[in-house]
C-alpha positions, 0 to 999 in steps of 0.5 A: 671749913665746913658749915654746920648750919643747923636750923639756922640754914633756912633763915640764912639763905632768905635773910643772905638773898635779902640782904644782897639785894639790898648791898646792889640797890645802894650801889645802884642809888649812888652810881645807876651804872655802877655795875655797868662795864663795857656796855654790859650790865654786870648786876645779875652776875654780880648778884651770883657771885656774892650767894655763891661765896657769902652762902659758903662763908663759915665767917659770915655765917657765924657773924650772922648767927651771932648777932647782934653782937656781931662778935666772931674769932674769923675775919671777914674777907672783901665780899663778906665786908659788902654783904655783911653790913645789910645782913648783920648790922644797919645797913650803911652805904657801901664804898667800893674801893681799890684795894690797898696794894694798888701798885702790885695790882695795876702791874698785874694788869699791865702784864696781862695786857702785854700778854693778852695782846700777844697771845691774840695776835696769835689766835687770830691765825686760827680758824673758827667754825660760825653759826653753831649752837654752843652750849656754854658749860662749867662742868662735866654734868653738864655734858650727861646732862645734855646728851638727849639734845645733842643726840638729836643734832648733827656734830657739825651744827654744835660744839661744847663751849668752856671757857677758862676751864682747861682741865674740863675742855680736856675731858671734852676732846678726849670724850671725842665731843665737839669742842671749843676752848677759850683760854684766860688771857689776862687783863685787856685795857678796859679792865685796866681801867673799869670802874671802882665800885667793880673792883671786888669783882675783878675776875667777874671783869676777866671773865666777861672780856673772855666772853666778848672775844669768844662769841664775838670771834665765833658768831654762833647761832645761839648759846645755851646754858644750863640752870641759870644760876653761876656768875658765868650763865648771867654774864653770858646772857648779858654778852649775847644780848650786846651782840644780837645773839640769842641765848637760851637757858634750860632748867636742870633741877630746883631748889625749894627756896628760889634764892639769888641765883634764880632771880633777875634772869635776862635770857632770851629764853628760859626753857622750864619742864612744866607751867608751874615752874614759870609760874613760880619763878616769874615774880622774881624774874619779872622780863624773863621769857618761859617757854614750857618744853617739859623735861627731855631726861625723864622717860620712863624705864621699862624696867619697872616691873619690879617696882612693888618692893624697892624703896629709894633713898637720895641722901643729900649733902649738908647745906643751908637746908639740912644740918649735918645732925640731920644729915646723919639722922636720915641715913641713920632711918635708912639703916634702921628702915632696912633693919626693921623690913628684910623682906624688902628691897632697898637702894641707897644714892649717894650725893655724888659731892659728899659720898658716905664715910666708909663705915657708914658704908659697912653698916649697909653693906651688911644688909642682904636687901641693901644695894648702892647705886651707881649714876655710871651704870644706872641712870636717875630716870631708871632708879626711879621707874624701878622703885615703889617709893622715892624717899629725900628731904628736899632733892629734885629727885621728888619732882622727878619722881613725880614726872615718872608716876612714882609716889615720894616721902618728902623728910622735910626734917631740915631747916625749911619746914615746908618743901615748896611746891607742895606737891604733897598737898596736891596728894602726889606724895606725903610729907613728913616734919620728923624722923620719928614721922619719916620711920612711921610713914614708911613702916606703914606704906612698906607694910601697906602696898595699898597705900602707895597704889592710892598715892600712885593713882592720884599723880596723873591729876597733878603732873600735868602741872609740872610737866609738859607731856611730849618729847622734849628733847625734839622740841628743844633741839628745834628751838635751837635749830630754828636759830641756825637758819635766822643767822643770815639776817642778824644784825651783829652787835659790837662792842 
């Protein structure tokens, strides 16, 4: 079921990173390690997980939404049920306990110890590459994502790390990209017997034993992640950091509201494209290292030249930041925009999660200055080089737009009134509350080119700012390399 969060998104997800921080603090106050398993620190990860699930969950929100009643036809599940007290009613101390069928469970776990003891005994046989870079993913983009850094590596010194994943590792081999596969092994003895308060947690459990074996099996040079923000990345981070393993994280995008999954990070590094992103994220993330690279994806297209007259829209998918009335009131001002200007070019990016219907498609397709784009044959740094104007709510595209010198329209028509950084404060774009304000903008910028060569001819000034000039790809890949070398005097860790 999908969520319609509409101008309660924004309150939501501030009052949700609130409120889990809150449900942690309790557990802590009754148990200071009762997050602890293994020697690891569980807490960041723990704190990922219950955004991810509780920012999805249609019964929490619309408890939430109802309050203080409080009153809702849907069940809340395990997580919700940790959350919800510190989100929606007084905040009481939580008790974490086995779940009811214990029984079943333990006999799962027993099963899956017999087998993870089993299957070892066979992996044992097969050999393993040490002291590569590994770059831990979840996800096929992560891959595109990663291209520039990896090209600037010999095959050898790398390999592409997934873990559980087997539909992704598949895709990696026949891509022909160096590779490991670490597959789920069930229960080991310590999940057998971890913790009560980690009982919600169980496949968080699971998935830090998988880690422990695969970096302590692999020894690699160092891991990366990308963006930080999933269960897995924390726990990642807590694993190398047990096992003397330095673990970098680079940044990949960024939201406008730094919520759960950008707080309490422990990576060895975090590689971010400009000062003001560490700055930024440095109040939530008190011990965390930066280190300022600047983005290695953008680079400008030398196919720019006609930039004059292309005008971009990224539309974005329905979330806690934009309603789904909002959603189609923004594609609603790309037609009508298009309509209204035949003698300019326009494109139109789809979110690549929530595609446009087929009639929405149709009413576009019947513009001649309308064309879509495709990320399989035309790169983000590309569309915007080529555009005069990039236009979204609150994607990092704005940010993008502002490393390659283009001017942006921020339709900050969501939920948060206010898109943060403010770079149109700064004077690198103009920043709009409404779709009335949005279709007044852009049919004065369409029809004023000057406008925007104003807009352009203060970018230079506030970039610098955000964006560290340089290859970044190179430095990046030197960060790495300089690992490779350090390997021979670490002093591995154990468990």
């Amino acid at each position: 079921m999908s969520i319609d969060f509409g101008h309660d998104g924004f309150d939501y997800t501030r009052d949700l990173c609130d409120a889990i921080e809150r449900y942690t603090n309790a557990v802590l106050s009754q148990s200071p390690k009762g997050f602890h398993y293994r020697g690891l620190d569980l807490l960041p990860a723990i704190q990922r997980l219950l955004y991810i699930h509780c920012i999805n969950s249609v019964a929490l929100f619309e408890r939430y939404r109802n309050r203080p009643s409080s009153r809702s036809q849907l069940q809340l599940n395990t997580l919700d049920d940790l959350v919800a007290p510190f989100l929606v009613d007084a905040p009481a101390i939580p008790r974490c306990t086995r779940p009811s069928h214990m029984f079943h469970v333990v006999a799962r776990r027993i099963y899956g110890l017999v087998r993870e003891r089993l299957q070892r005994r066979v992996e044992r046989a097969k050999e393993v590459t040490r002291n590569q870079i590994l770059f831990h993913i979840g996800n096929q983009k992560f891959v595109r994502y990663l291209n520039a850094i990896t090209n600037e590596l010999t095959d050898h010194s790398y390999a592409f790390l997934t873990t559980g994943n087997a539909c992704l590792a598949e895709q990696l081999q026949q891509q022909g990209r160096p590779s490991i596969h670490w597959p789920d092994r069930g229960a080991t003895f310590q999940s057998v017997t971890a913790a009560r308060k980690l009982a919600p947690f169980e496949p968080l459990v699971h998935e830090a034993d998988r880690l422990i074996e695969a970096i302590h099996r692999l020894q690699p040079a160092c891991v990366v992640v990308v963006e930080g923000n999933a269960p897995a990345d924390a726990l990642m981070a807590e694993v190398c950091r047990k096992l003397g393993v330095p673990c970098y994280c680079i940044q990949q995008g960024w939201s406008p509201y730094i919520h759960t999954g950008f707080r309490n990070m422990r990576f060895t590094e975090m590689l971010v494209w400009g000062q003001l992103f560490a700055d930024m994220l440095r109040p939530f993330n008190p011990g965390q290292q930066f280190r300022i690279t600047g983005s290695h994806i953008l680079a400008r297209s030398a196919a720019s030249s006609d930039a004059g007259n292309l005008f971009s829209f990224f539309l974005q998918a329905p979330c806690a930041l934009l309603g789904h009335t909002e959603f189609e009131a923004f594609v609603t001002l790309a037609e009508d925009i298009a309509a209204l200007f035949p003698s300019a070019q326009f494109v139109v990016r789809e979110h690549p999660g929530y595609p446009l219907q087929a009639e929405r498609k149709r009413t576009f397709n019947q513009l001649n200055n309308v064309r879509f784009s495709d990320p399989a044959h035309e790169s983000l740094s590309d569309l915007i080089s080529r555009s005069a104007l990039v236009i979204s709510v609150f994607s990092t595209v704005l940010l993008e737009a502002l490393a390659l010198d283009v001017p942006s329209l921020i339709c900050s028509i969501g939920a948060m009134k206010r898109y943060q950084p403010e770079i149109a404060a700064e004077g690198a774009a103009l920043e709009v509350s409404s779709i009335d304000e949005a279709r007044e903008a852009l049919s004065k910028l369409i029809s004023t080119p000057n406008l925007l060569e104003e807009m352009k001819q203060r970018i230079p000034a506030v970039k610098g700012k955000f964006f560290s000039p340089g290859t970044a790809a190179q430095t990046i890949s030197s960060i790495l390399e300089s690992t490779v070398s350090g390997t021979a005097d670490r002093q591995p860790g154990s468990f």
